[in-house]
FIRO-688204 format. One record per residue (C-alpha): x, y, z. Coordinates in steps of 0.1 Angstrom, whole numbers. Layout:
X_Y_Z
...
! end
This chain:
1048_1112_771
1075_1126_791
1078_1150_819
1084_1186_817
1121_1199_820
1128_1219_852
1157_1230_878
1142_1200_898
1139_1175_870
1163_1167_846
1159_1159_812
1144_1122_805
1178_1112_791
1197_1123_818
1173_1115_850
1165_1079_865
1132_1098_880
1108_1094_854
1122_1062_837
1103_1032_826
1125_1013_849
1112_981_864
1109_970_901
1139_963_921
1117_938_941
1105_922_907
1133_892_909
1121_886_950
1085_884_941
1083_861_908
1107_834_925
1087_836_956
1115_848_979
1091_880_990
1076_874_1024
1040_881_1029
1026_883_1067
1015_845_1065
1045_832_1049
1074_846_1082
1080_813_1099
1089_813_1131
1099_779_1157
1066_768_1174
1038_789_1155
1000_780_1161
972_786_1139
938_801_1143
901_796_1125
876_819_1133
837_811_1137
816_841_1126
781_843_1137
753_831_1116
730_863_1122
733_898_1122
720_915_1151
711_897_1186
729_879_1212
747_844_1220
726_828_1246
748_798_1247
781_786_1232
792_750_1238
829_748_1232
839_711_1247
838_690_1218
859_715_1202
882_717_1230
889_677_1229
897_675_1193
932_663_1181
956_691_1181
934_723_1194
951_741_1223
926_768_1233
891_780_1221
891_815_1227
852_831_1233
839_862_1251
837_840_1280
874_838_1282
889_864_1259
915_888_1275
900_921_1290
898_949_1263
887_987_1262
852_991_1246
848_998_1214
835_1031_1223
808_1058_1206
800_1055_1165
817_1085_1157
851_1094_1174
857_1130_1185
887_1133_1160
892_1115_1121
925_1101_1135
910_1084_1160
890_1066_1136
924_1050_1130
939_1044_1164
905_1039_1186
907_1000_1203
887_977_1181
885_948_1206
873_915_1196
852_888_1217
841_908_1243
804_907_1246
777_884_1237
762_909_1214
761_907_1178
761_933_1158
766_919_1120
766_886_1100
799_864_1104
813_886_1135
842_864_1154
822_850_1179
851_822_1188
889_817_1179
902_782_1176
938_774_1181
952_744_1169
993_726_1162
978_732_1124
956_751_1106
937_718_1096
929_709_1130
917_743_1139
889_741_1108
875_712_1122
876_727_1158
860_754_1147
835_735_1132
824_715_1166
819_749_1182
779_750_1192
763_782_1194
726_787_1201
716_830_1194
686_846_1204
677_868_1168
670_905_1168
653_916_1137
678_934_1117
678_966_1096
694_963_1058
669_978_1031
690_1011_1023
663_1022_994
634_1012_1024
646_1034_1046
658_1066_1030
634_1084_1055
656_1074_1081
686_1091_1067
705_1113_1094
731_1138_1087
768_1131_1098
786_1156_1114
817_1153_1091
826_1128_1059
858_1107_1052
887_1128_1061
870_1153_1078
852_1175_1044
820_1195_1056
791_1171_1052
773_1197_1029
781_1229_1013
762_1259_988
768_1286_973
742_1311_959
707_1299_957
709_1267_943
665_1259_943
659_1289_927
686_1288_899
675_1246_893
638_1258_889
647_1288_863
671_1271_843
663_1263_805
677_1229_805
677_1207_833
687_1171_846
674_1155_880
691_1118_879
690_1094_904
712_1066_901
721_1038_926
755_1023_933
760_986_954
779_974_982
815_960_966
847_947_981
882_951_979
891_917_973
932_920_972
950_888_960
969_885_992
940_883_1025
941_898_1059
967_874_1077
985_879_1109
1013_862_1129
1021_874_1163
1046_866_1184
1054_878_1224
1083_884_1239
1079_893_1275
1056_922_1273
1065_930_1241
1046_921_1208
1059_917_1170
1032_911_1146
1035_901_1110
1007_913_1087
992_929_1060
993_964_1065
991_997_1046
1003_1020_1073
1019_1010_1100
1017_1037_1125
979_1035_1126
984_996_1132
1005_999_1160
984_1028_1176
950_1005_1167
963_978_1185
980_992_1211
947_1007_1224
931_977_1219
958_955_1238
961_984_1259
999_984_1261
1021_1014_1249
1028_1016_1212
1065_1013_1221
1062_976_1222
1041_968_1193
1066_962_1162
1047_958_1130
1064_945_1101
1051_942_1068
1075_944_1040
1055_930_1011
1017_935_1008
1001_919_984
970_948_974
952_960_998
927_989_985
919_1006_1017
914_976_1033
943_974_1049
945_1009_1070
932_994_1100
936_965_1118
910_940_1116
896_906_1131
927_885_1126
955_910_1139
938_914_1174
930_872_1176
964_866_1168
980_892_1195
953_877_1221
952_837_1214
997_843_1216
990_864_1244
973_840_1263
994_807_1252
1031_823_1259
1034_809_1218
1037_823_1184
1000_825_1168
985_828_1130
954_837_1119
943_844_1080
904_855_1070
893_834_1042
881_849_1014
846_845_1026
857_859_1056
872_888_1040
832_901_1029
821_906_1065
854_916_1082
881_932_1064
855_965_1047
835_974_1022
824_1000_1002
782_1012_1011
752_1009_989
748_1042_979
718_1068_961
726_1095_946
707_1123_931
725_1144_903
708_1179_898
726_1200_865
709_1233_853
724_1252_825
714_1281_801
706_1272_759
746_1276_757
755_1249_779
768_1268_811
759_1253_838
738_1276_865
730_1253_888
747_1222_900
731_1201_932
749_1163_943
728_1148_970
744_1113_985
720_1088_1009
748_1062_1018
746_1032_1041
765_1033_1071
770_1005_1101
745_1015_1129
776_1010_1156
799_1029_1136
798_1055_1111
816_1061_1082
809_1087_1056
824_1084_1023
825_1120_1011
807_1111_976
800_1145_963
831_1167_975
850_1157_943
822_1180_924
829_1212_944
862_1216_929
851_1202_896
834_1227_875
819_1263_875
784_1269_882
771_1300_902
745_1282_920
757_1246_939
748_1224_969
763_1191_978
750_1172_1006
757_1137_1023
728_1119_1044
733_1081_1059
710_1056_1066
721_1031_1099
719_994_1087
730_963_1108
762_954_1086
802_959_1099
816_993_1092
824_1007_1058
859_1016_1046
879_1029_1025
880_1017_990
897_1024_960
894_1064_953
867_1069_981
843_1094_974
852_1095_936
848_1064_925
811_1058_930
808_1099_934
821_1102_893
801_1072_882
766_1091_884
779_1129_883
798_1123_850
770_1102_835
746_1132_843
768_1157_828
765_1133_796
724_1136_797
728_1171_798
753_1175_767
726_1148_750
695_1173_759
716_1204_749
728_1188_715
764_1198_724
797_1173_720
803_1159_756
836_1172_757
825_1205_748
803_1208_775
830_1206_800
856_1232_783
825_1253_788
821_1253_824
859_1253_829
865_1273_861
889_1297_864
897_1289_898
883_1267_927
846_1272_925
835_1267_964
879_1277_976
882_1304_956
919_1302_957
940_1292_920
947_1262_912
984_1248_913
975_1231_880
948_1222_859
954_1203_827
919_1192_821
909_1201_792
941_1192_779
938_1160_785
902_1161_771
912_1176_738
947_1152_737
924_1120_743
899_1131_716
926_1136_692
943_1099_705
910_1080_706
894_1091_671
865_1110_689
856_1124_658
842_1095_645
815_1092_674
779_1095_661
762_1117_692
731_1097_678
726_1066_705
724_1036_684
736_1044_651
766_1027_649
764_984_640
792_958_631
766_929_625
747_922_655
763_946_677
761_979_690
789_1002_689
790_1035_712
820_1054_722
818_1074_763
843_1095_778
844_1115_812
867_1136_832
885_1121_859
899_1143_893
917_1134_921
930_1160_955
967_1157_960
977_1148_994
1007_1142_1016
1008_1131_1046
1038_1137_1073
1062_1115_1067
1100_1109_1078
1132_1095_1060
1164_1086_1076
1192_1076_1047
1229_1066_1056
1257_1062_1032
1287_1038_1046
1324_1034_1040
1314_1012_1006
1297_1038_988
1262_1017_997
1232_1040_1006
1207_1025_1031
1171_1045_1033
1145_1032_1060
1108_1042_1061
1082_1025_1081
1066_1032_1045
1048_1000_1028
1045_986_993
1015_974_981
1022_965_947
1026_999_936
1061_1000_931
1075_1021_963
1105_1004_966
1115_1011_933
1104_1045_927
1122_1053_966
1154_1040_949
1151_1062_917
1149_1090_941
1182_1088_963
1201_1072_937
1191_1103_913
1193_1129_945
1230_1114_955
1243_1105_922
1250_1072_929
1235_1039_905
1208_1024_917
1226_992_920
1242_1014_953
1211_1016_967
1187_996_995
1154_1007_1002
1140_991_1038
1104_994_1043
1076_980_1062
1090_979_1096
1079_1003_1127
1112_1006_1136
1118_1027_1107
1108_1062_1106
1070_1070_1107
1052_1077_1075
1018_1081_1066
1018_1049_1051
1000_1039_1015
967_1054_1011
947_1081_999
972_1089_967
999_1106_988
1023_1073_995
1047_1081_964
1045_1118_971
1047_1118_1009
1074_1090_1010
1096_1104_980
1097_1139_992
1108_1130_1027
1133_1110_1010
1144_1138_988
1149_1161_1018
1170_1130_1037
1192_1130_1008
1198_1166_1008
1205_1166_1044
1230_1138_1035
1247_1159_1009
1253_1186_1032
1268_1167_1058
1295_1151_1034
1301_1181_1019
1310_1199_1052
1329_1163_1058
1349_1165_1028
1356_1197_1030
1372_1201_1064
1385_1164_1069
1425_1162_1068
1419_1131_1050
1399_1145_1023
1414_1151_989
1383_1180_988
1397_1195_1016
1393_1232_1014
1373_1230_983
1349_1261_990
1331_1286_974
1311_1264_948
1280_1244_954
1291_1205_952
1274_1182_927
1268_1149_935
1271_1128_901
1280_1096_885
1294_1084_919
1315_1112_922
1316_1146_941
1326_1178_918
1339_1207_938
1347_1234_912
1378_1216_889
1378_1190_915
1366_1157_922
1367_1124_940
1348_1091_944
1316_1096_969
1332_1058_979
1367_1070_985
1353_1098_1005
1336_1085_1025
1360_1057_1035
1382_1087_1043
1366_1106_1061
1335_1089_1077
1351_1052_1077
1322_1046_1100
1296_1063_1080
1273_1088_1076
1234_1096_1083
1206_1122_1075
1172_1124_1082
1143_1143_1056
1104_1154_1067
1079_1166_1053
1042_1181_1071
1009_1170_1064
998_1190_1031
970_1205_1046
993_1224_1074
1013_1243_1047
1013_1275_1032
1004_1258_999
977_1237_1005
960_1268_1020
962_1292_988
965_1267_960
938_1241_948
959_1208_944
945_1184_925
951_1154_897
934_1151_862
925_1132_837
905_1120_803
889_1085_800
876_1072_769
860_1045_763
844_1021_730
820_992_737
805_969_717
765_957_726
754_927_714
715_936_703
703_902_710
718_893_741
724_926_757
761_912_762
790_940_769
823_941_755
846_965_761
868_970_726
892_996_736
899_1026_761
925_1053_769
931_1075_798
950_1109_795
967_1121_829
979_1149_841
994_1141_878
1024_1159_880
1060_1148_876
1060_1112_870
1083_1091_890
1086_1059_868
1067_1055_837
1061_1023_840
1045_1019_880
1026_1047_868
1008_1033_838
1005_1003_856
983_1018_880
957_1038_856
959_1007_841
943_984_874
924_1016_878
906_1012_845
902_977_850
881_989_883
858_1014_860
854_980_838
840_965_872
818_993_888
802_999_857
798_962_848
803_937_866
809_943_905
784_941_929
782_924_966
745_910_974
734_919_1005
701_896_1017
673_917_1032
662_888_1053
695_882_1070
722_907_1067
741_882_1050
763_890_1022
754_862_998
781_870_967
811_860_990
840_849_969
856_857_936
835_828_919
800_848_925
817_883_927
824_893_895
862_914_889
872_921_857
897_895_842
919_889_808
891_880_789
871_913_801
901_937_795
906_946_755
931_971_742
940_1000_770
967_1031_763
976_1054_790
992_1087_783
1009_1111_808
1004_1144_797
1039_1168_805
1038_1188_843
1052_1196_868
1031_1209_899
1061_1231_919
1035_1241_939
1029_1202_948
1060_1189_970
1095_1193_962
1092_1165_938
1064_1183_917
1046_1152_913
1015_1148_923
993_1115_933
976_1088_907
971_1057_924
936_1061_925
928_1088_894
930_1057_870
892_1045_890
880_1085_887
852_1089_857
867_1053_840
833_1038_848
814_1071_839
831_1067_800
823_1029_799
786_1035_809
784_1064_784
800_1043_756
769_1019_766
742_1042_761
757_1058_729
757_1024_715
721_1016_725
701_1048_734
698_1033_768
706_1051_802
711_1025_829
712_1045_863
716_1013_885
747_998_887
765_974_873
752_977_839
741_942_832
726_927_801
684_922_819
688_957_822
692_963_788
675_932_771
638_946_773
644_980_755
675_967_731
667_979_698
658_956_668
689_943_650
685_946_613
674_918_597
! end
């Protein structure tokens, strides 16, 4: 569906923002002329293997590096022994959430080991060959500390954080939620228990850097670079003035890629110390232990509601594993104080320290596993009250932010509920689990909501326009696959009326002025917005140009507003080519820059409850003698605003569905109790949803515009497509079998010993 019609946004047929239109990096990326960090090539580069330790928690009590050292081609072996000085890491929790971003993350600096596969050497070789096998000669004898890693063992343990992910209240309540819980009629008290997974992007965490005197330029993988440079910069303790990062193509990174990691800071030290270009890649197996992951988490679900299905009581309790050396929080439950109405609520977050690396951010943190028990609970309760799921939630439809009490900018929910019903043929579900069969299998349809807070993030835009007609915008902004390049060119060439053919987008280079980077939902948003205002800026100053230039044909054009259309400038009855002009009167060119703050430091964020919606639904079939899964067909309904190119944005509810496919059934990393090790360490043993796993899928964008939003009125998606699309899939698996599977992924031995018999 299209977008709404407003002053800001054209009609469909008239407007490139919006349109289907696909990427202008397409052509660079499927002839393999895009550069990815370990593909820049520069005269003399050296490459780097890393050794990770082989325990989890101890010390090195003696590492013999000579046999490595006098292998063909190796140049240096880099240990704590020898590493460059660096700050210490520091306390667990930082004094402020950016500093989470920018503290120094130093590497090889102590002979403590704090989690399986840690660097504990860096072997630089004249090929990447010859540094395997150097690495491999590397002796190192620990003394073994017995290690923490049972998160269900040691739940008593559980401590409370002074703030989650982004800086949300650990906890919050309204009225009494005990007492309400105990009095209500109808009641569910759920627990249900999500694993550790990984991000597992196609393109790994690679790095080349390369010194110039005191200044460093490092290739990599990055999804913002101003947190890069600052990361690093502390760590390398050199002002972030001469760090460049560049990083125009970025092959996924899901979170992952928001801080720098193991094979950023080895590179900037091994080139540091041998005066030469160095490269260092994490192998996939690498990736498990040092590039993030998202905790083992229990959650509690609590729902209370009257005979009629109004919920008076609504309780989310998270215990979450968290790195004992530093903490992160992934704010699980904050997603359901915004959610729906209930009088009585209480959302809390406890962590339990276990001797693994740090925690990140992963696709739609706090949702993602936070929606995969809340919206299965709310589907026990509609089963126990005998009401339609979908009915459930119109019911305890707020009228404004529950726990804020402030409006909402918009809220399409139940739209897209009632449009997805209508779409899917939810009509024909049978609320009786287990009644529907095609042979030997199991048919059960599931939906859920989905929500997601709109962000932006303070971002700049500098755009110039040159004697040509050509329009050059530069952000330090990065492109993960999403499809920022494009959507950035829809956005000046619609702004300055010029084809997109006229336009460049530049990205990915700390040069460029500072975004806030992909992440978090707010890239297209934050990026396009600044961009929009850059543009505007620009079209003032030619105006005034044209206008008051003796060269200018325009020239003392006044009293109308100009419009900027078709490559042309329209004064009144007048009008000249934007290329003519400026060759004119600006032969040497002309420049604008566009900002935007941080959402949370305006007016709007402050009185207006900004979120993104959406509908999943989902049909499974269950074979009943093998438990095996299938899913048949789903379809998410969206409501996110303005949509800046139909096409990107399917594509990503698309990949997010395919992540519901895997949290519900497939993905989970194996952590072993005995040695911190996580055992499920590539994408043969860690199981992601492929062709074969992916059936028929329909995305819909229901028709919005969120004014209240930015100045685009479009609000953020990249990670709604993950929000509730597991919830639906694991519904549609218990309407099919009558079984409710609370620990996740929903294999087939936990349904094989209470499958029902298959007709005979």
């Amino acid at each position: 569906m299209t977008e709404t019609t407003t002053p800001e946004n054209r009609s469909s047929e008239t407007s490139l923002i919006g349109q289907p239109i696909a990427r202008v990096d397409g052509p660079l990326k499927v002839t393999g002329r895009a550069t990815y960090a370990y593909e820049h090539a520069v005269e003399g580069a050296a490459y780097g293997c890393i050794l990770g330790a082989t325990i989890a928690k101890g010390r090195i009590v003696e590492i013999d590096t000579a046999k490595a050292e006098q292998a063909p081609g190796v140049l240096h072996v880099m240990t704590y022994r020898n590493a460059p000085a660096q700050p210490e890491f520091g306390p667990a929790v930082t004094p402020t959430v950016p500093e989470v971003f920018t503290r120094a993350r130093p590497m090889l600096n102590s002979d403590r080991v704090r989690f399986y596969d840690e660097p504990v050497a860096l072997v630089v070789a004249e090929t990447f060959e010859a540094a395997r096998v150097g690495a491999g000669l590397v002796s190192v004898r620990y003394e073994e500390e017995r290690g923490a890693f049972d998160l269900s063992a040691r739940l008593a343990d559980a401590y409370t954080p002074k703030r989650t992910n982004a800086g949300f209240e650990t906890d919050s309540a309204i009225g009494d939620f005990d007492d309400a819980f105990d009095a209500a009629p109808v009641k569910v008290d759920a627990t249900y228990r999500t694993p550790y997974q990984h991000h597992n992007p196609m393109e790994p965490h690679a790095t080349l850097a390369v010194w110039s005197g005191d200044e460093v330029t490092i290739y990599t993988s990055a999804q913002t670079l101003a947190n890069f440079r600052a990361g690093l910069a502390s760590t390398l303790d050199i002002r972030p003035e001469h760090i460049r990062i560049v990083s125009p193509f970025i092959g996924g990174g899901f979170g992952s890629k928001l801080i720098v990691h193991a094979d950023t800071v080895l590179a900037a030290l091994a080139a540091r110390v041998l005066r030469r270009p160095v490269k260092v890649a994490l192998t996939r197996q690498q990736m498990f232990a040092n590039a993030g992951h998202r905790a083992e988490m229990v959650q509690q679900v609590r729902l209370g509601a009257d005979y009629d299905g109004r919920l008076t009581s609504m309780g989310h309790d998270v215990w979450s594993a968290t790195s004992s050396f530093e903490e992160f929080c992934e704010q699980t439950a904050v997603f359901a104080r915004s959610l729906y109405a209930a009088p009585n609520r209480l959302t809390r977050h406890r962590l339990v320290p276990v001797d693994v690396n740090r925690g990140e951010w992963m696709r739609s943190p706090g949702e993602a596993p936070g929606m995969l028990a809340f919206e299965c609970a709310l589907d026990e309760l509609a089963e126990r009250l005998g009401l339609d799921p979908i009915e459930l939630r119109i019911r305890n439809e707020p009228a404004k932010d529950p726990e804020r009490g402030v409006p909402f900018s918009t809220r399409n929910l139940i739209a897209c509920m009632q449009e997805g019903a209508r779409r899917f043929g939810w009509a024909r579900r049978n609320p009786t689990p287990g009644s529907i069969r095609e042979g030997r299998n199991l048919i059960g349809y599931g939906m859920a909501a989905a929500i997601r807070p709109n962000y932006i993030g303070a971002t700049t835009a500098r755009v110039a326009i040159d004697a040509t007609g050509r329009v050059t915008a530069e952000l330090d902004m990065t492109d993960i696959g999403t499809g920022t390049y494009t959507i950035l060119t829809q956005i000046a060439a619609e702004s300055l009326g010029v084809p997109m053919a006229a336009v460049k987008i530049e990205l990915g280079d700390s040069r460029f002025p500072r975004t806030a980077g992909s992440g978090g939902s707010w890239g297209a948003s934050s990026a396009g917005s600044a961009l929009h205002h850059a543009c505007n800026a620009l079209k003032e100053r030619i105006t005034e140009a044209v206008r008051s230039s003796d060269r200018s044909p325009l020239r003392g054009a006044g009293g109308v507003k100009p419009s900027f259309v078709g490559g042309e400038v329209r004064l009144g009855d007048h009008s000249a080519s934007l290329a003519d002009l400026i060759g004119r009167v600006a032969p040497d060119g002309i420049e604008a820059a566009g900002s935007v703050a941080a959402g949370r430091d305006t007016e709007s964020y402050r009185t207006f409850s900004q979120h993104s919606y959406g509908a999943h639904f989902a049909e499974v079939s269950v074979d009943a003698d093998t438990g095996e899964i299938r899913m048949r067909r789903m379809l998410s309904v969206i409501g996110a605003g303005r949509i800046l190119n139909a096409k990107t944005a399917r594509s990503q509810i698309l990949g997010g569905m395919a992540w519901g496919i895997g949290a519900a059934l497939m993905e989970e990393t194996m952590l072993d109790p005995r040695s911190g090790h996580f055992v499920n360490c590539d994408l043969a043993e860690y199981h992601v949803p492929v062709n074969g796993d992916v059936a028929e899928m329909e995305v819909v964008f229901l028709e919005e515009y969120d004014d209240k939003a930015n100045p685009l009125g479009a609000k953020g998606l990249g990670e709604l497509g993950v929000c509730g699309s597991g919830a639906a899939i694991a519904n549609a698996v218990h309407n099919a079998t009558g079984i409710r599977v609370r620990e996740f992924p929903i294999t087939l031995d936990k349904l094989l010993p209470d499958l029902p018999v298959a007709a005979i």
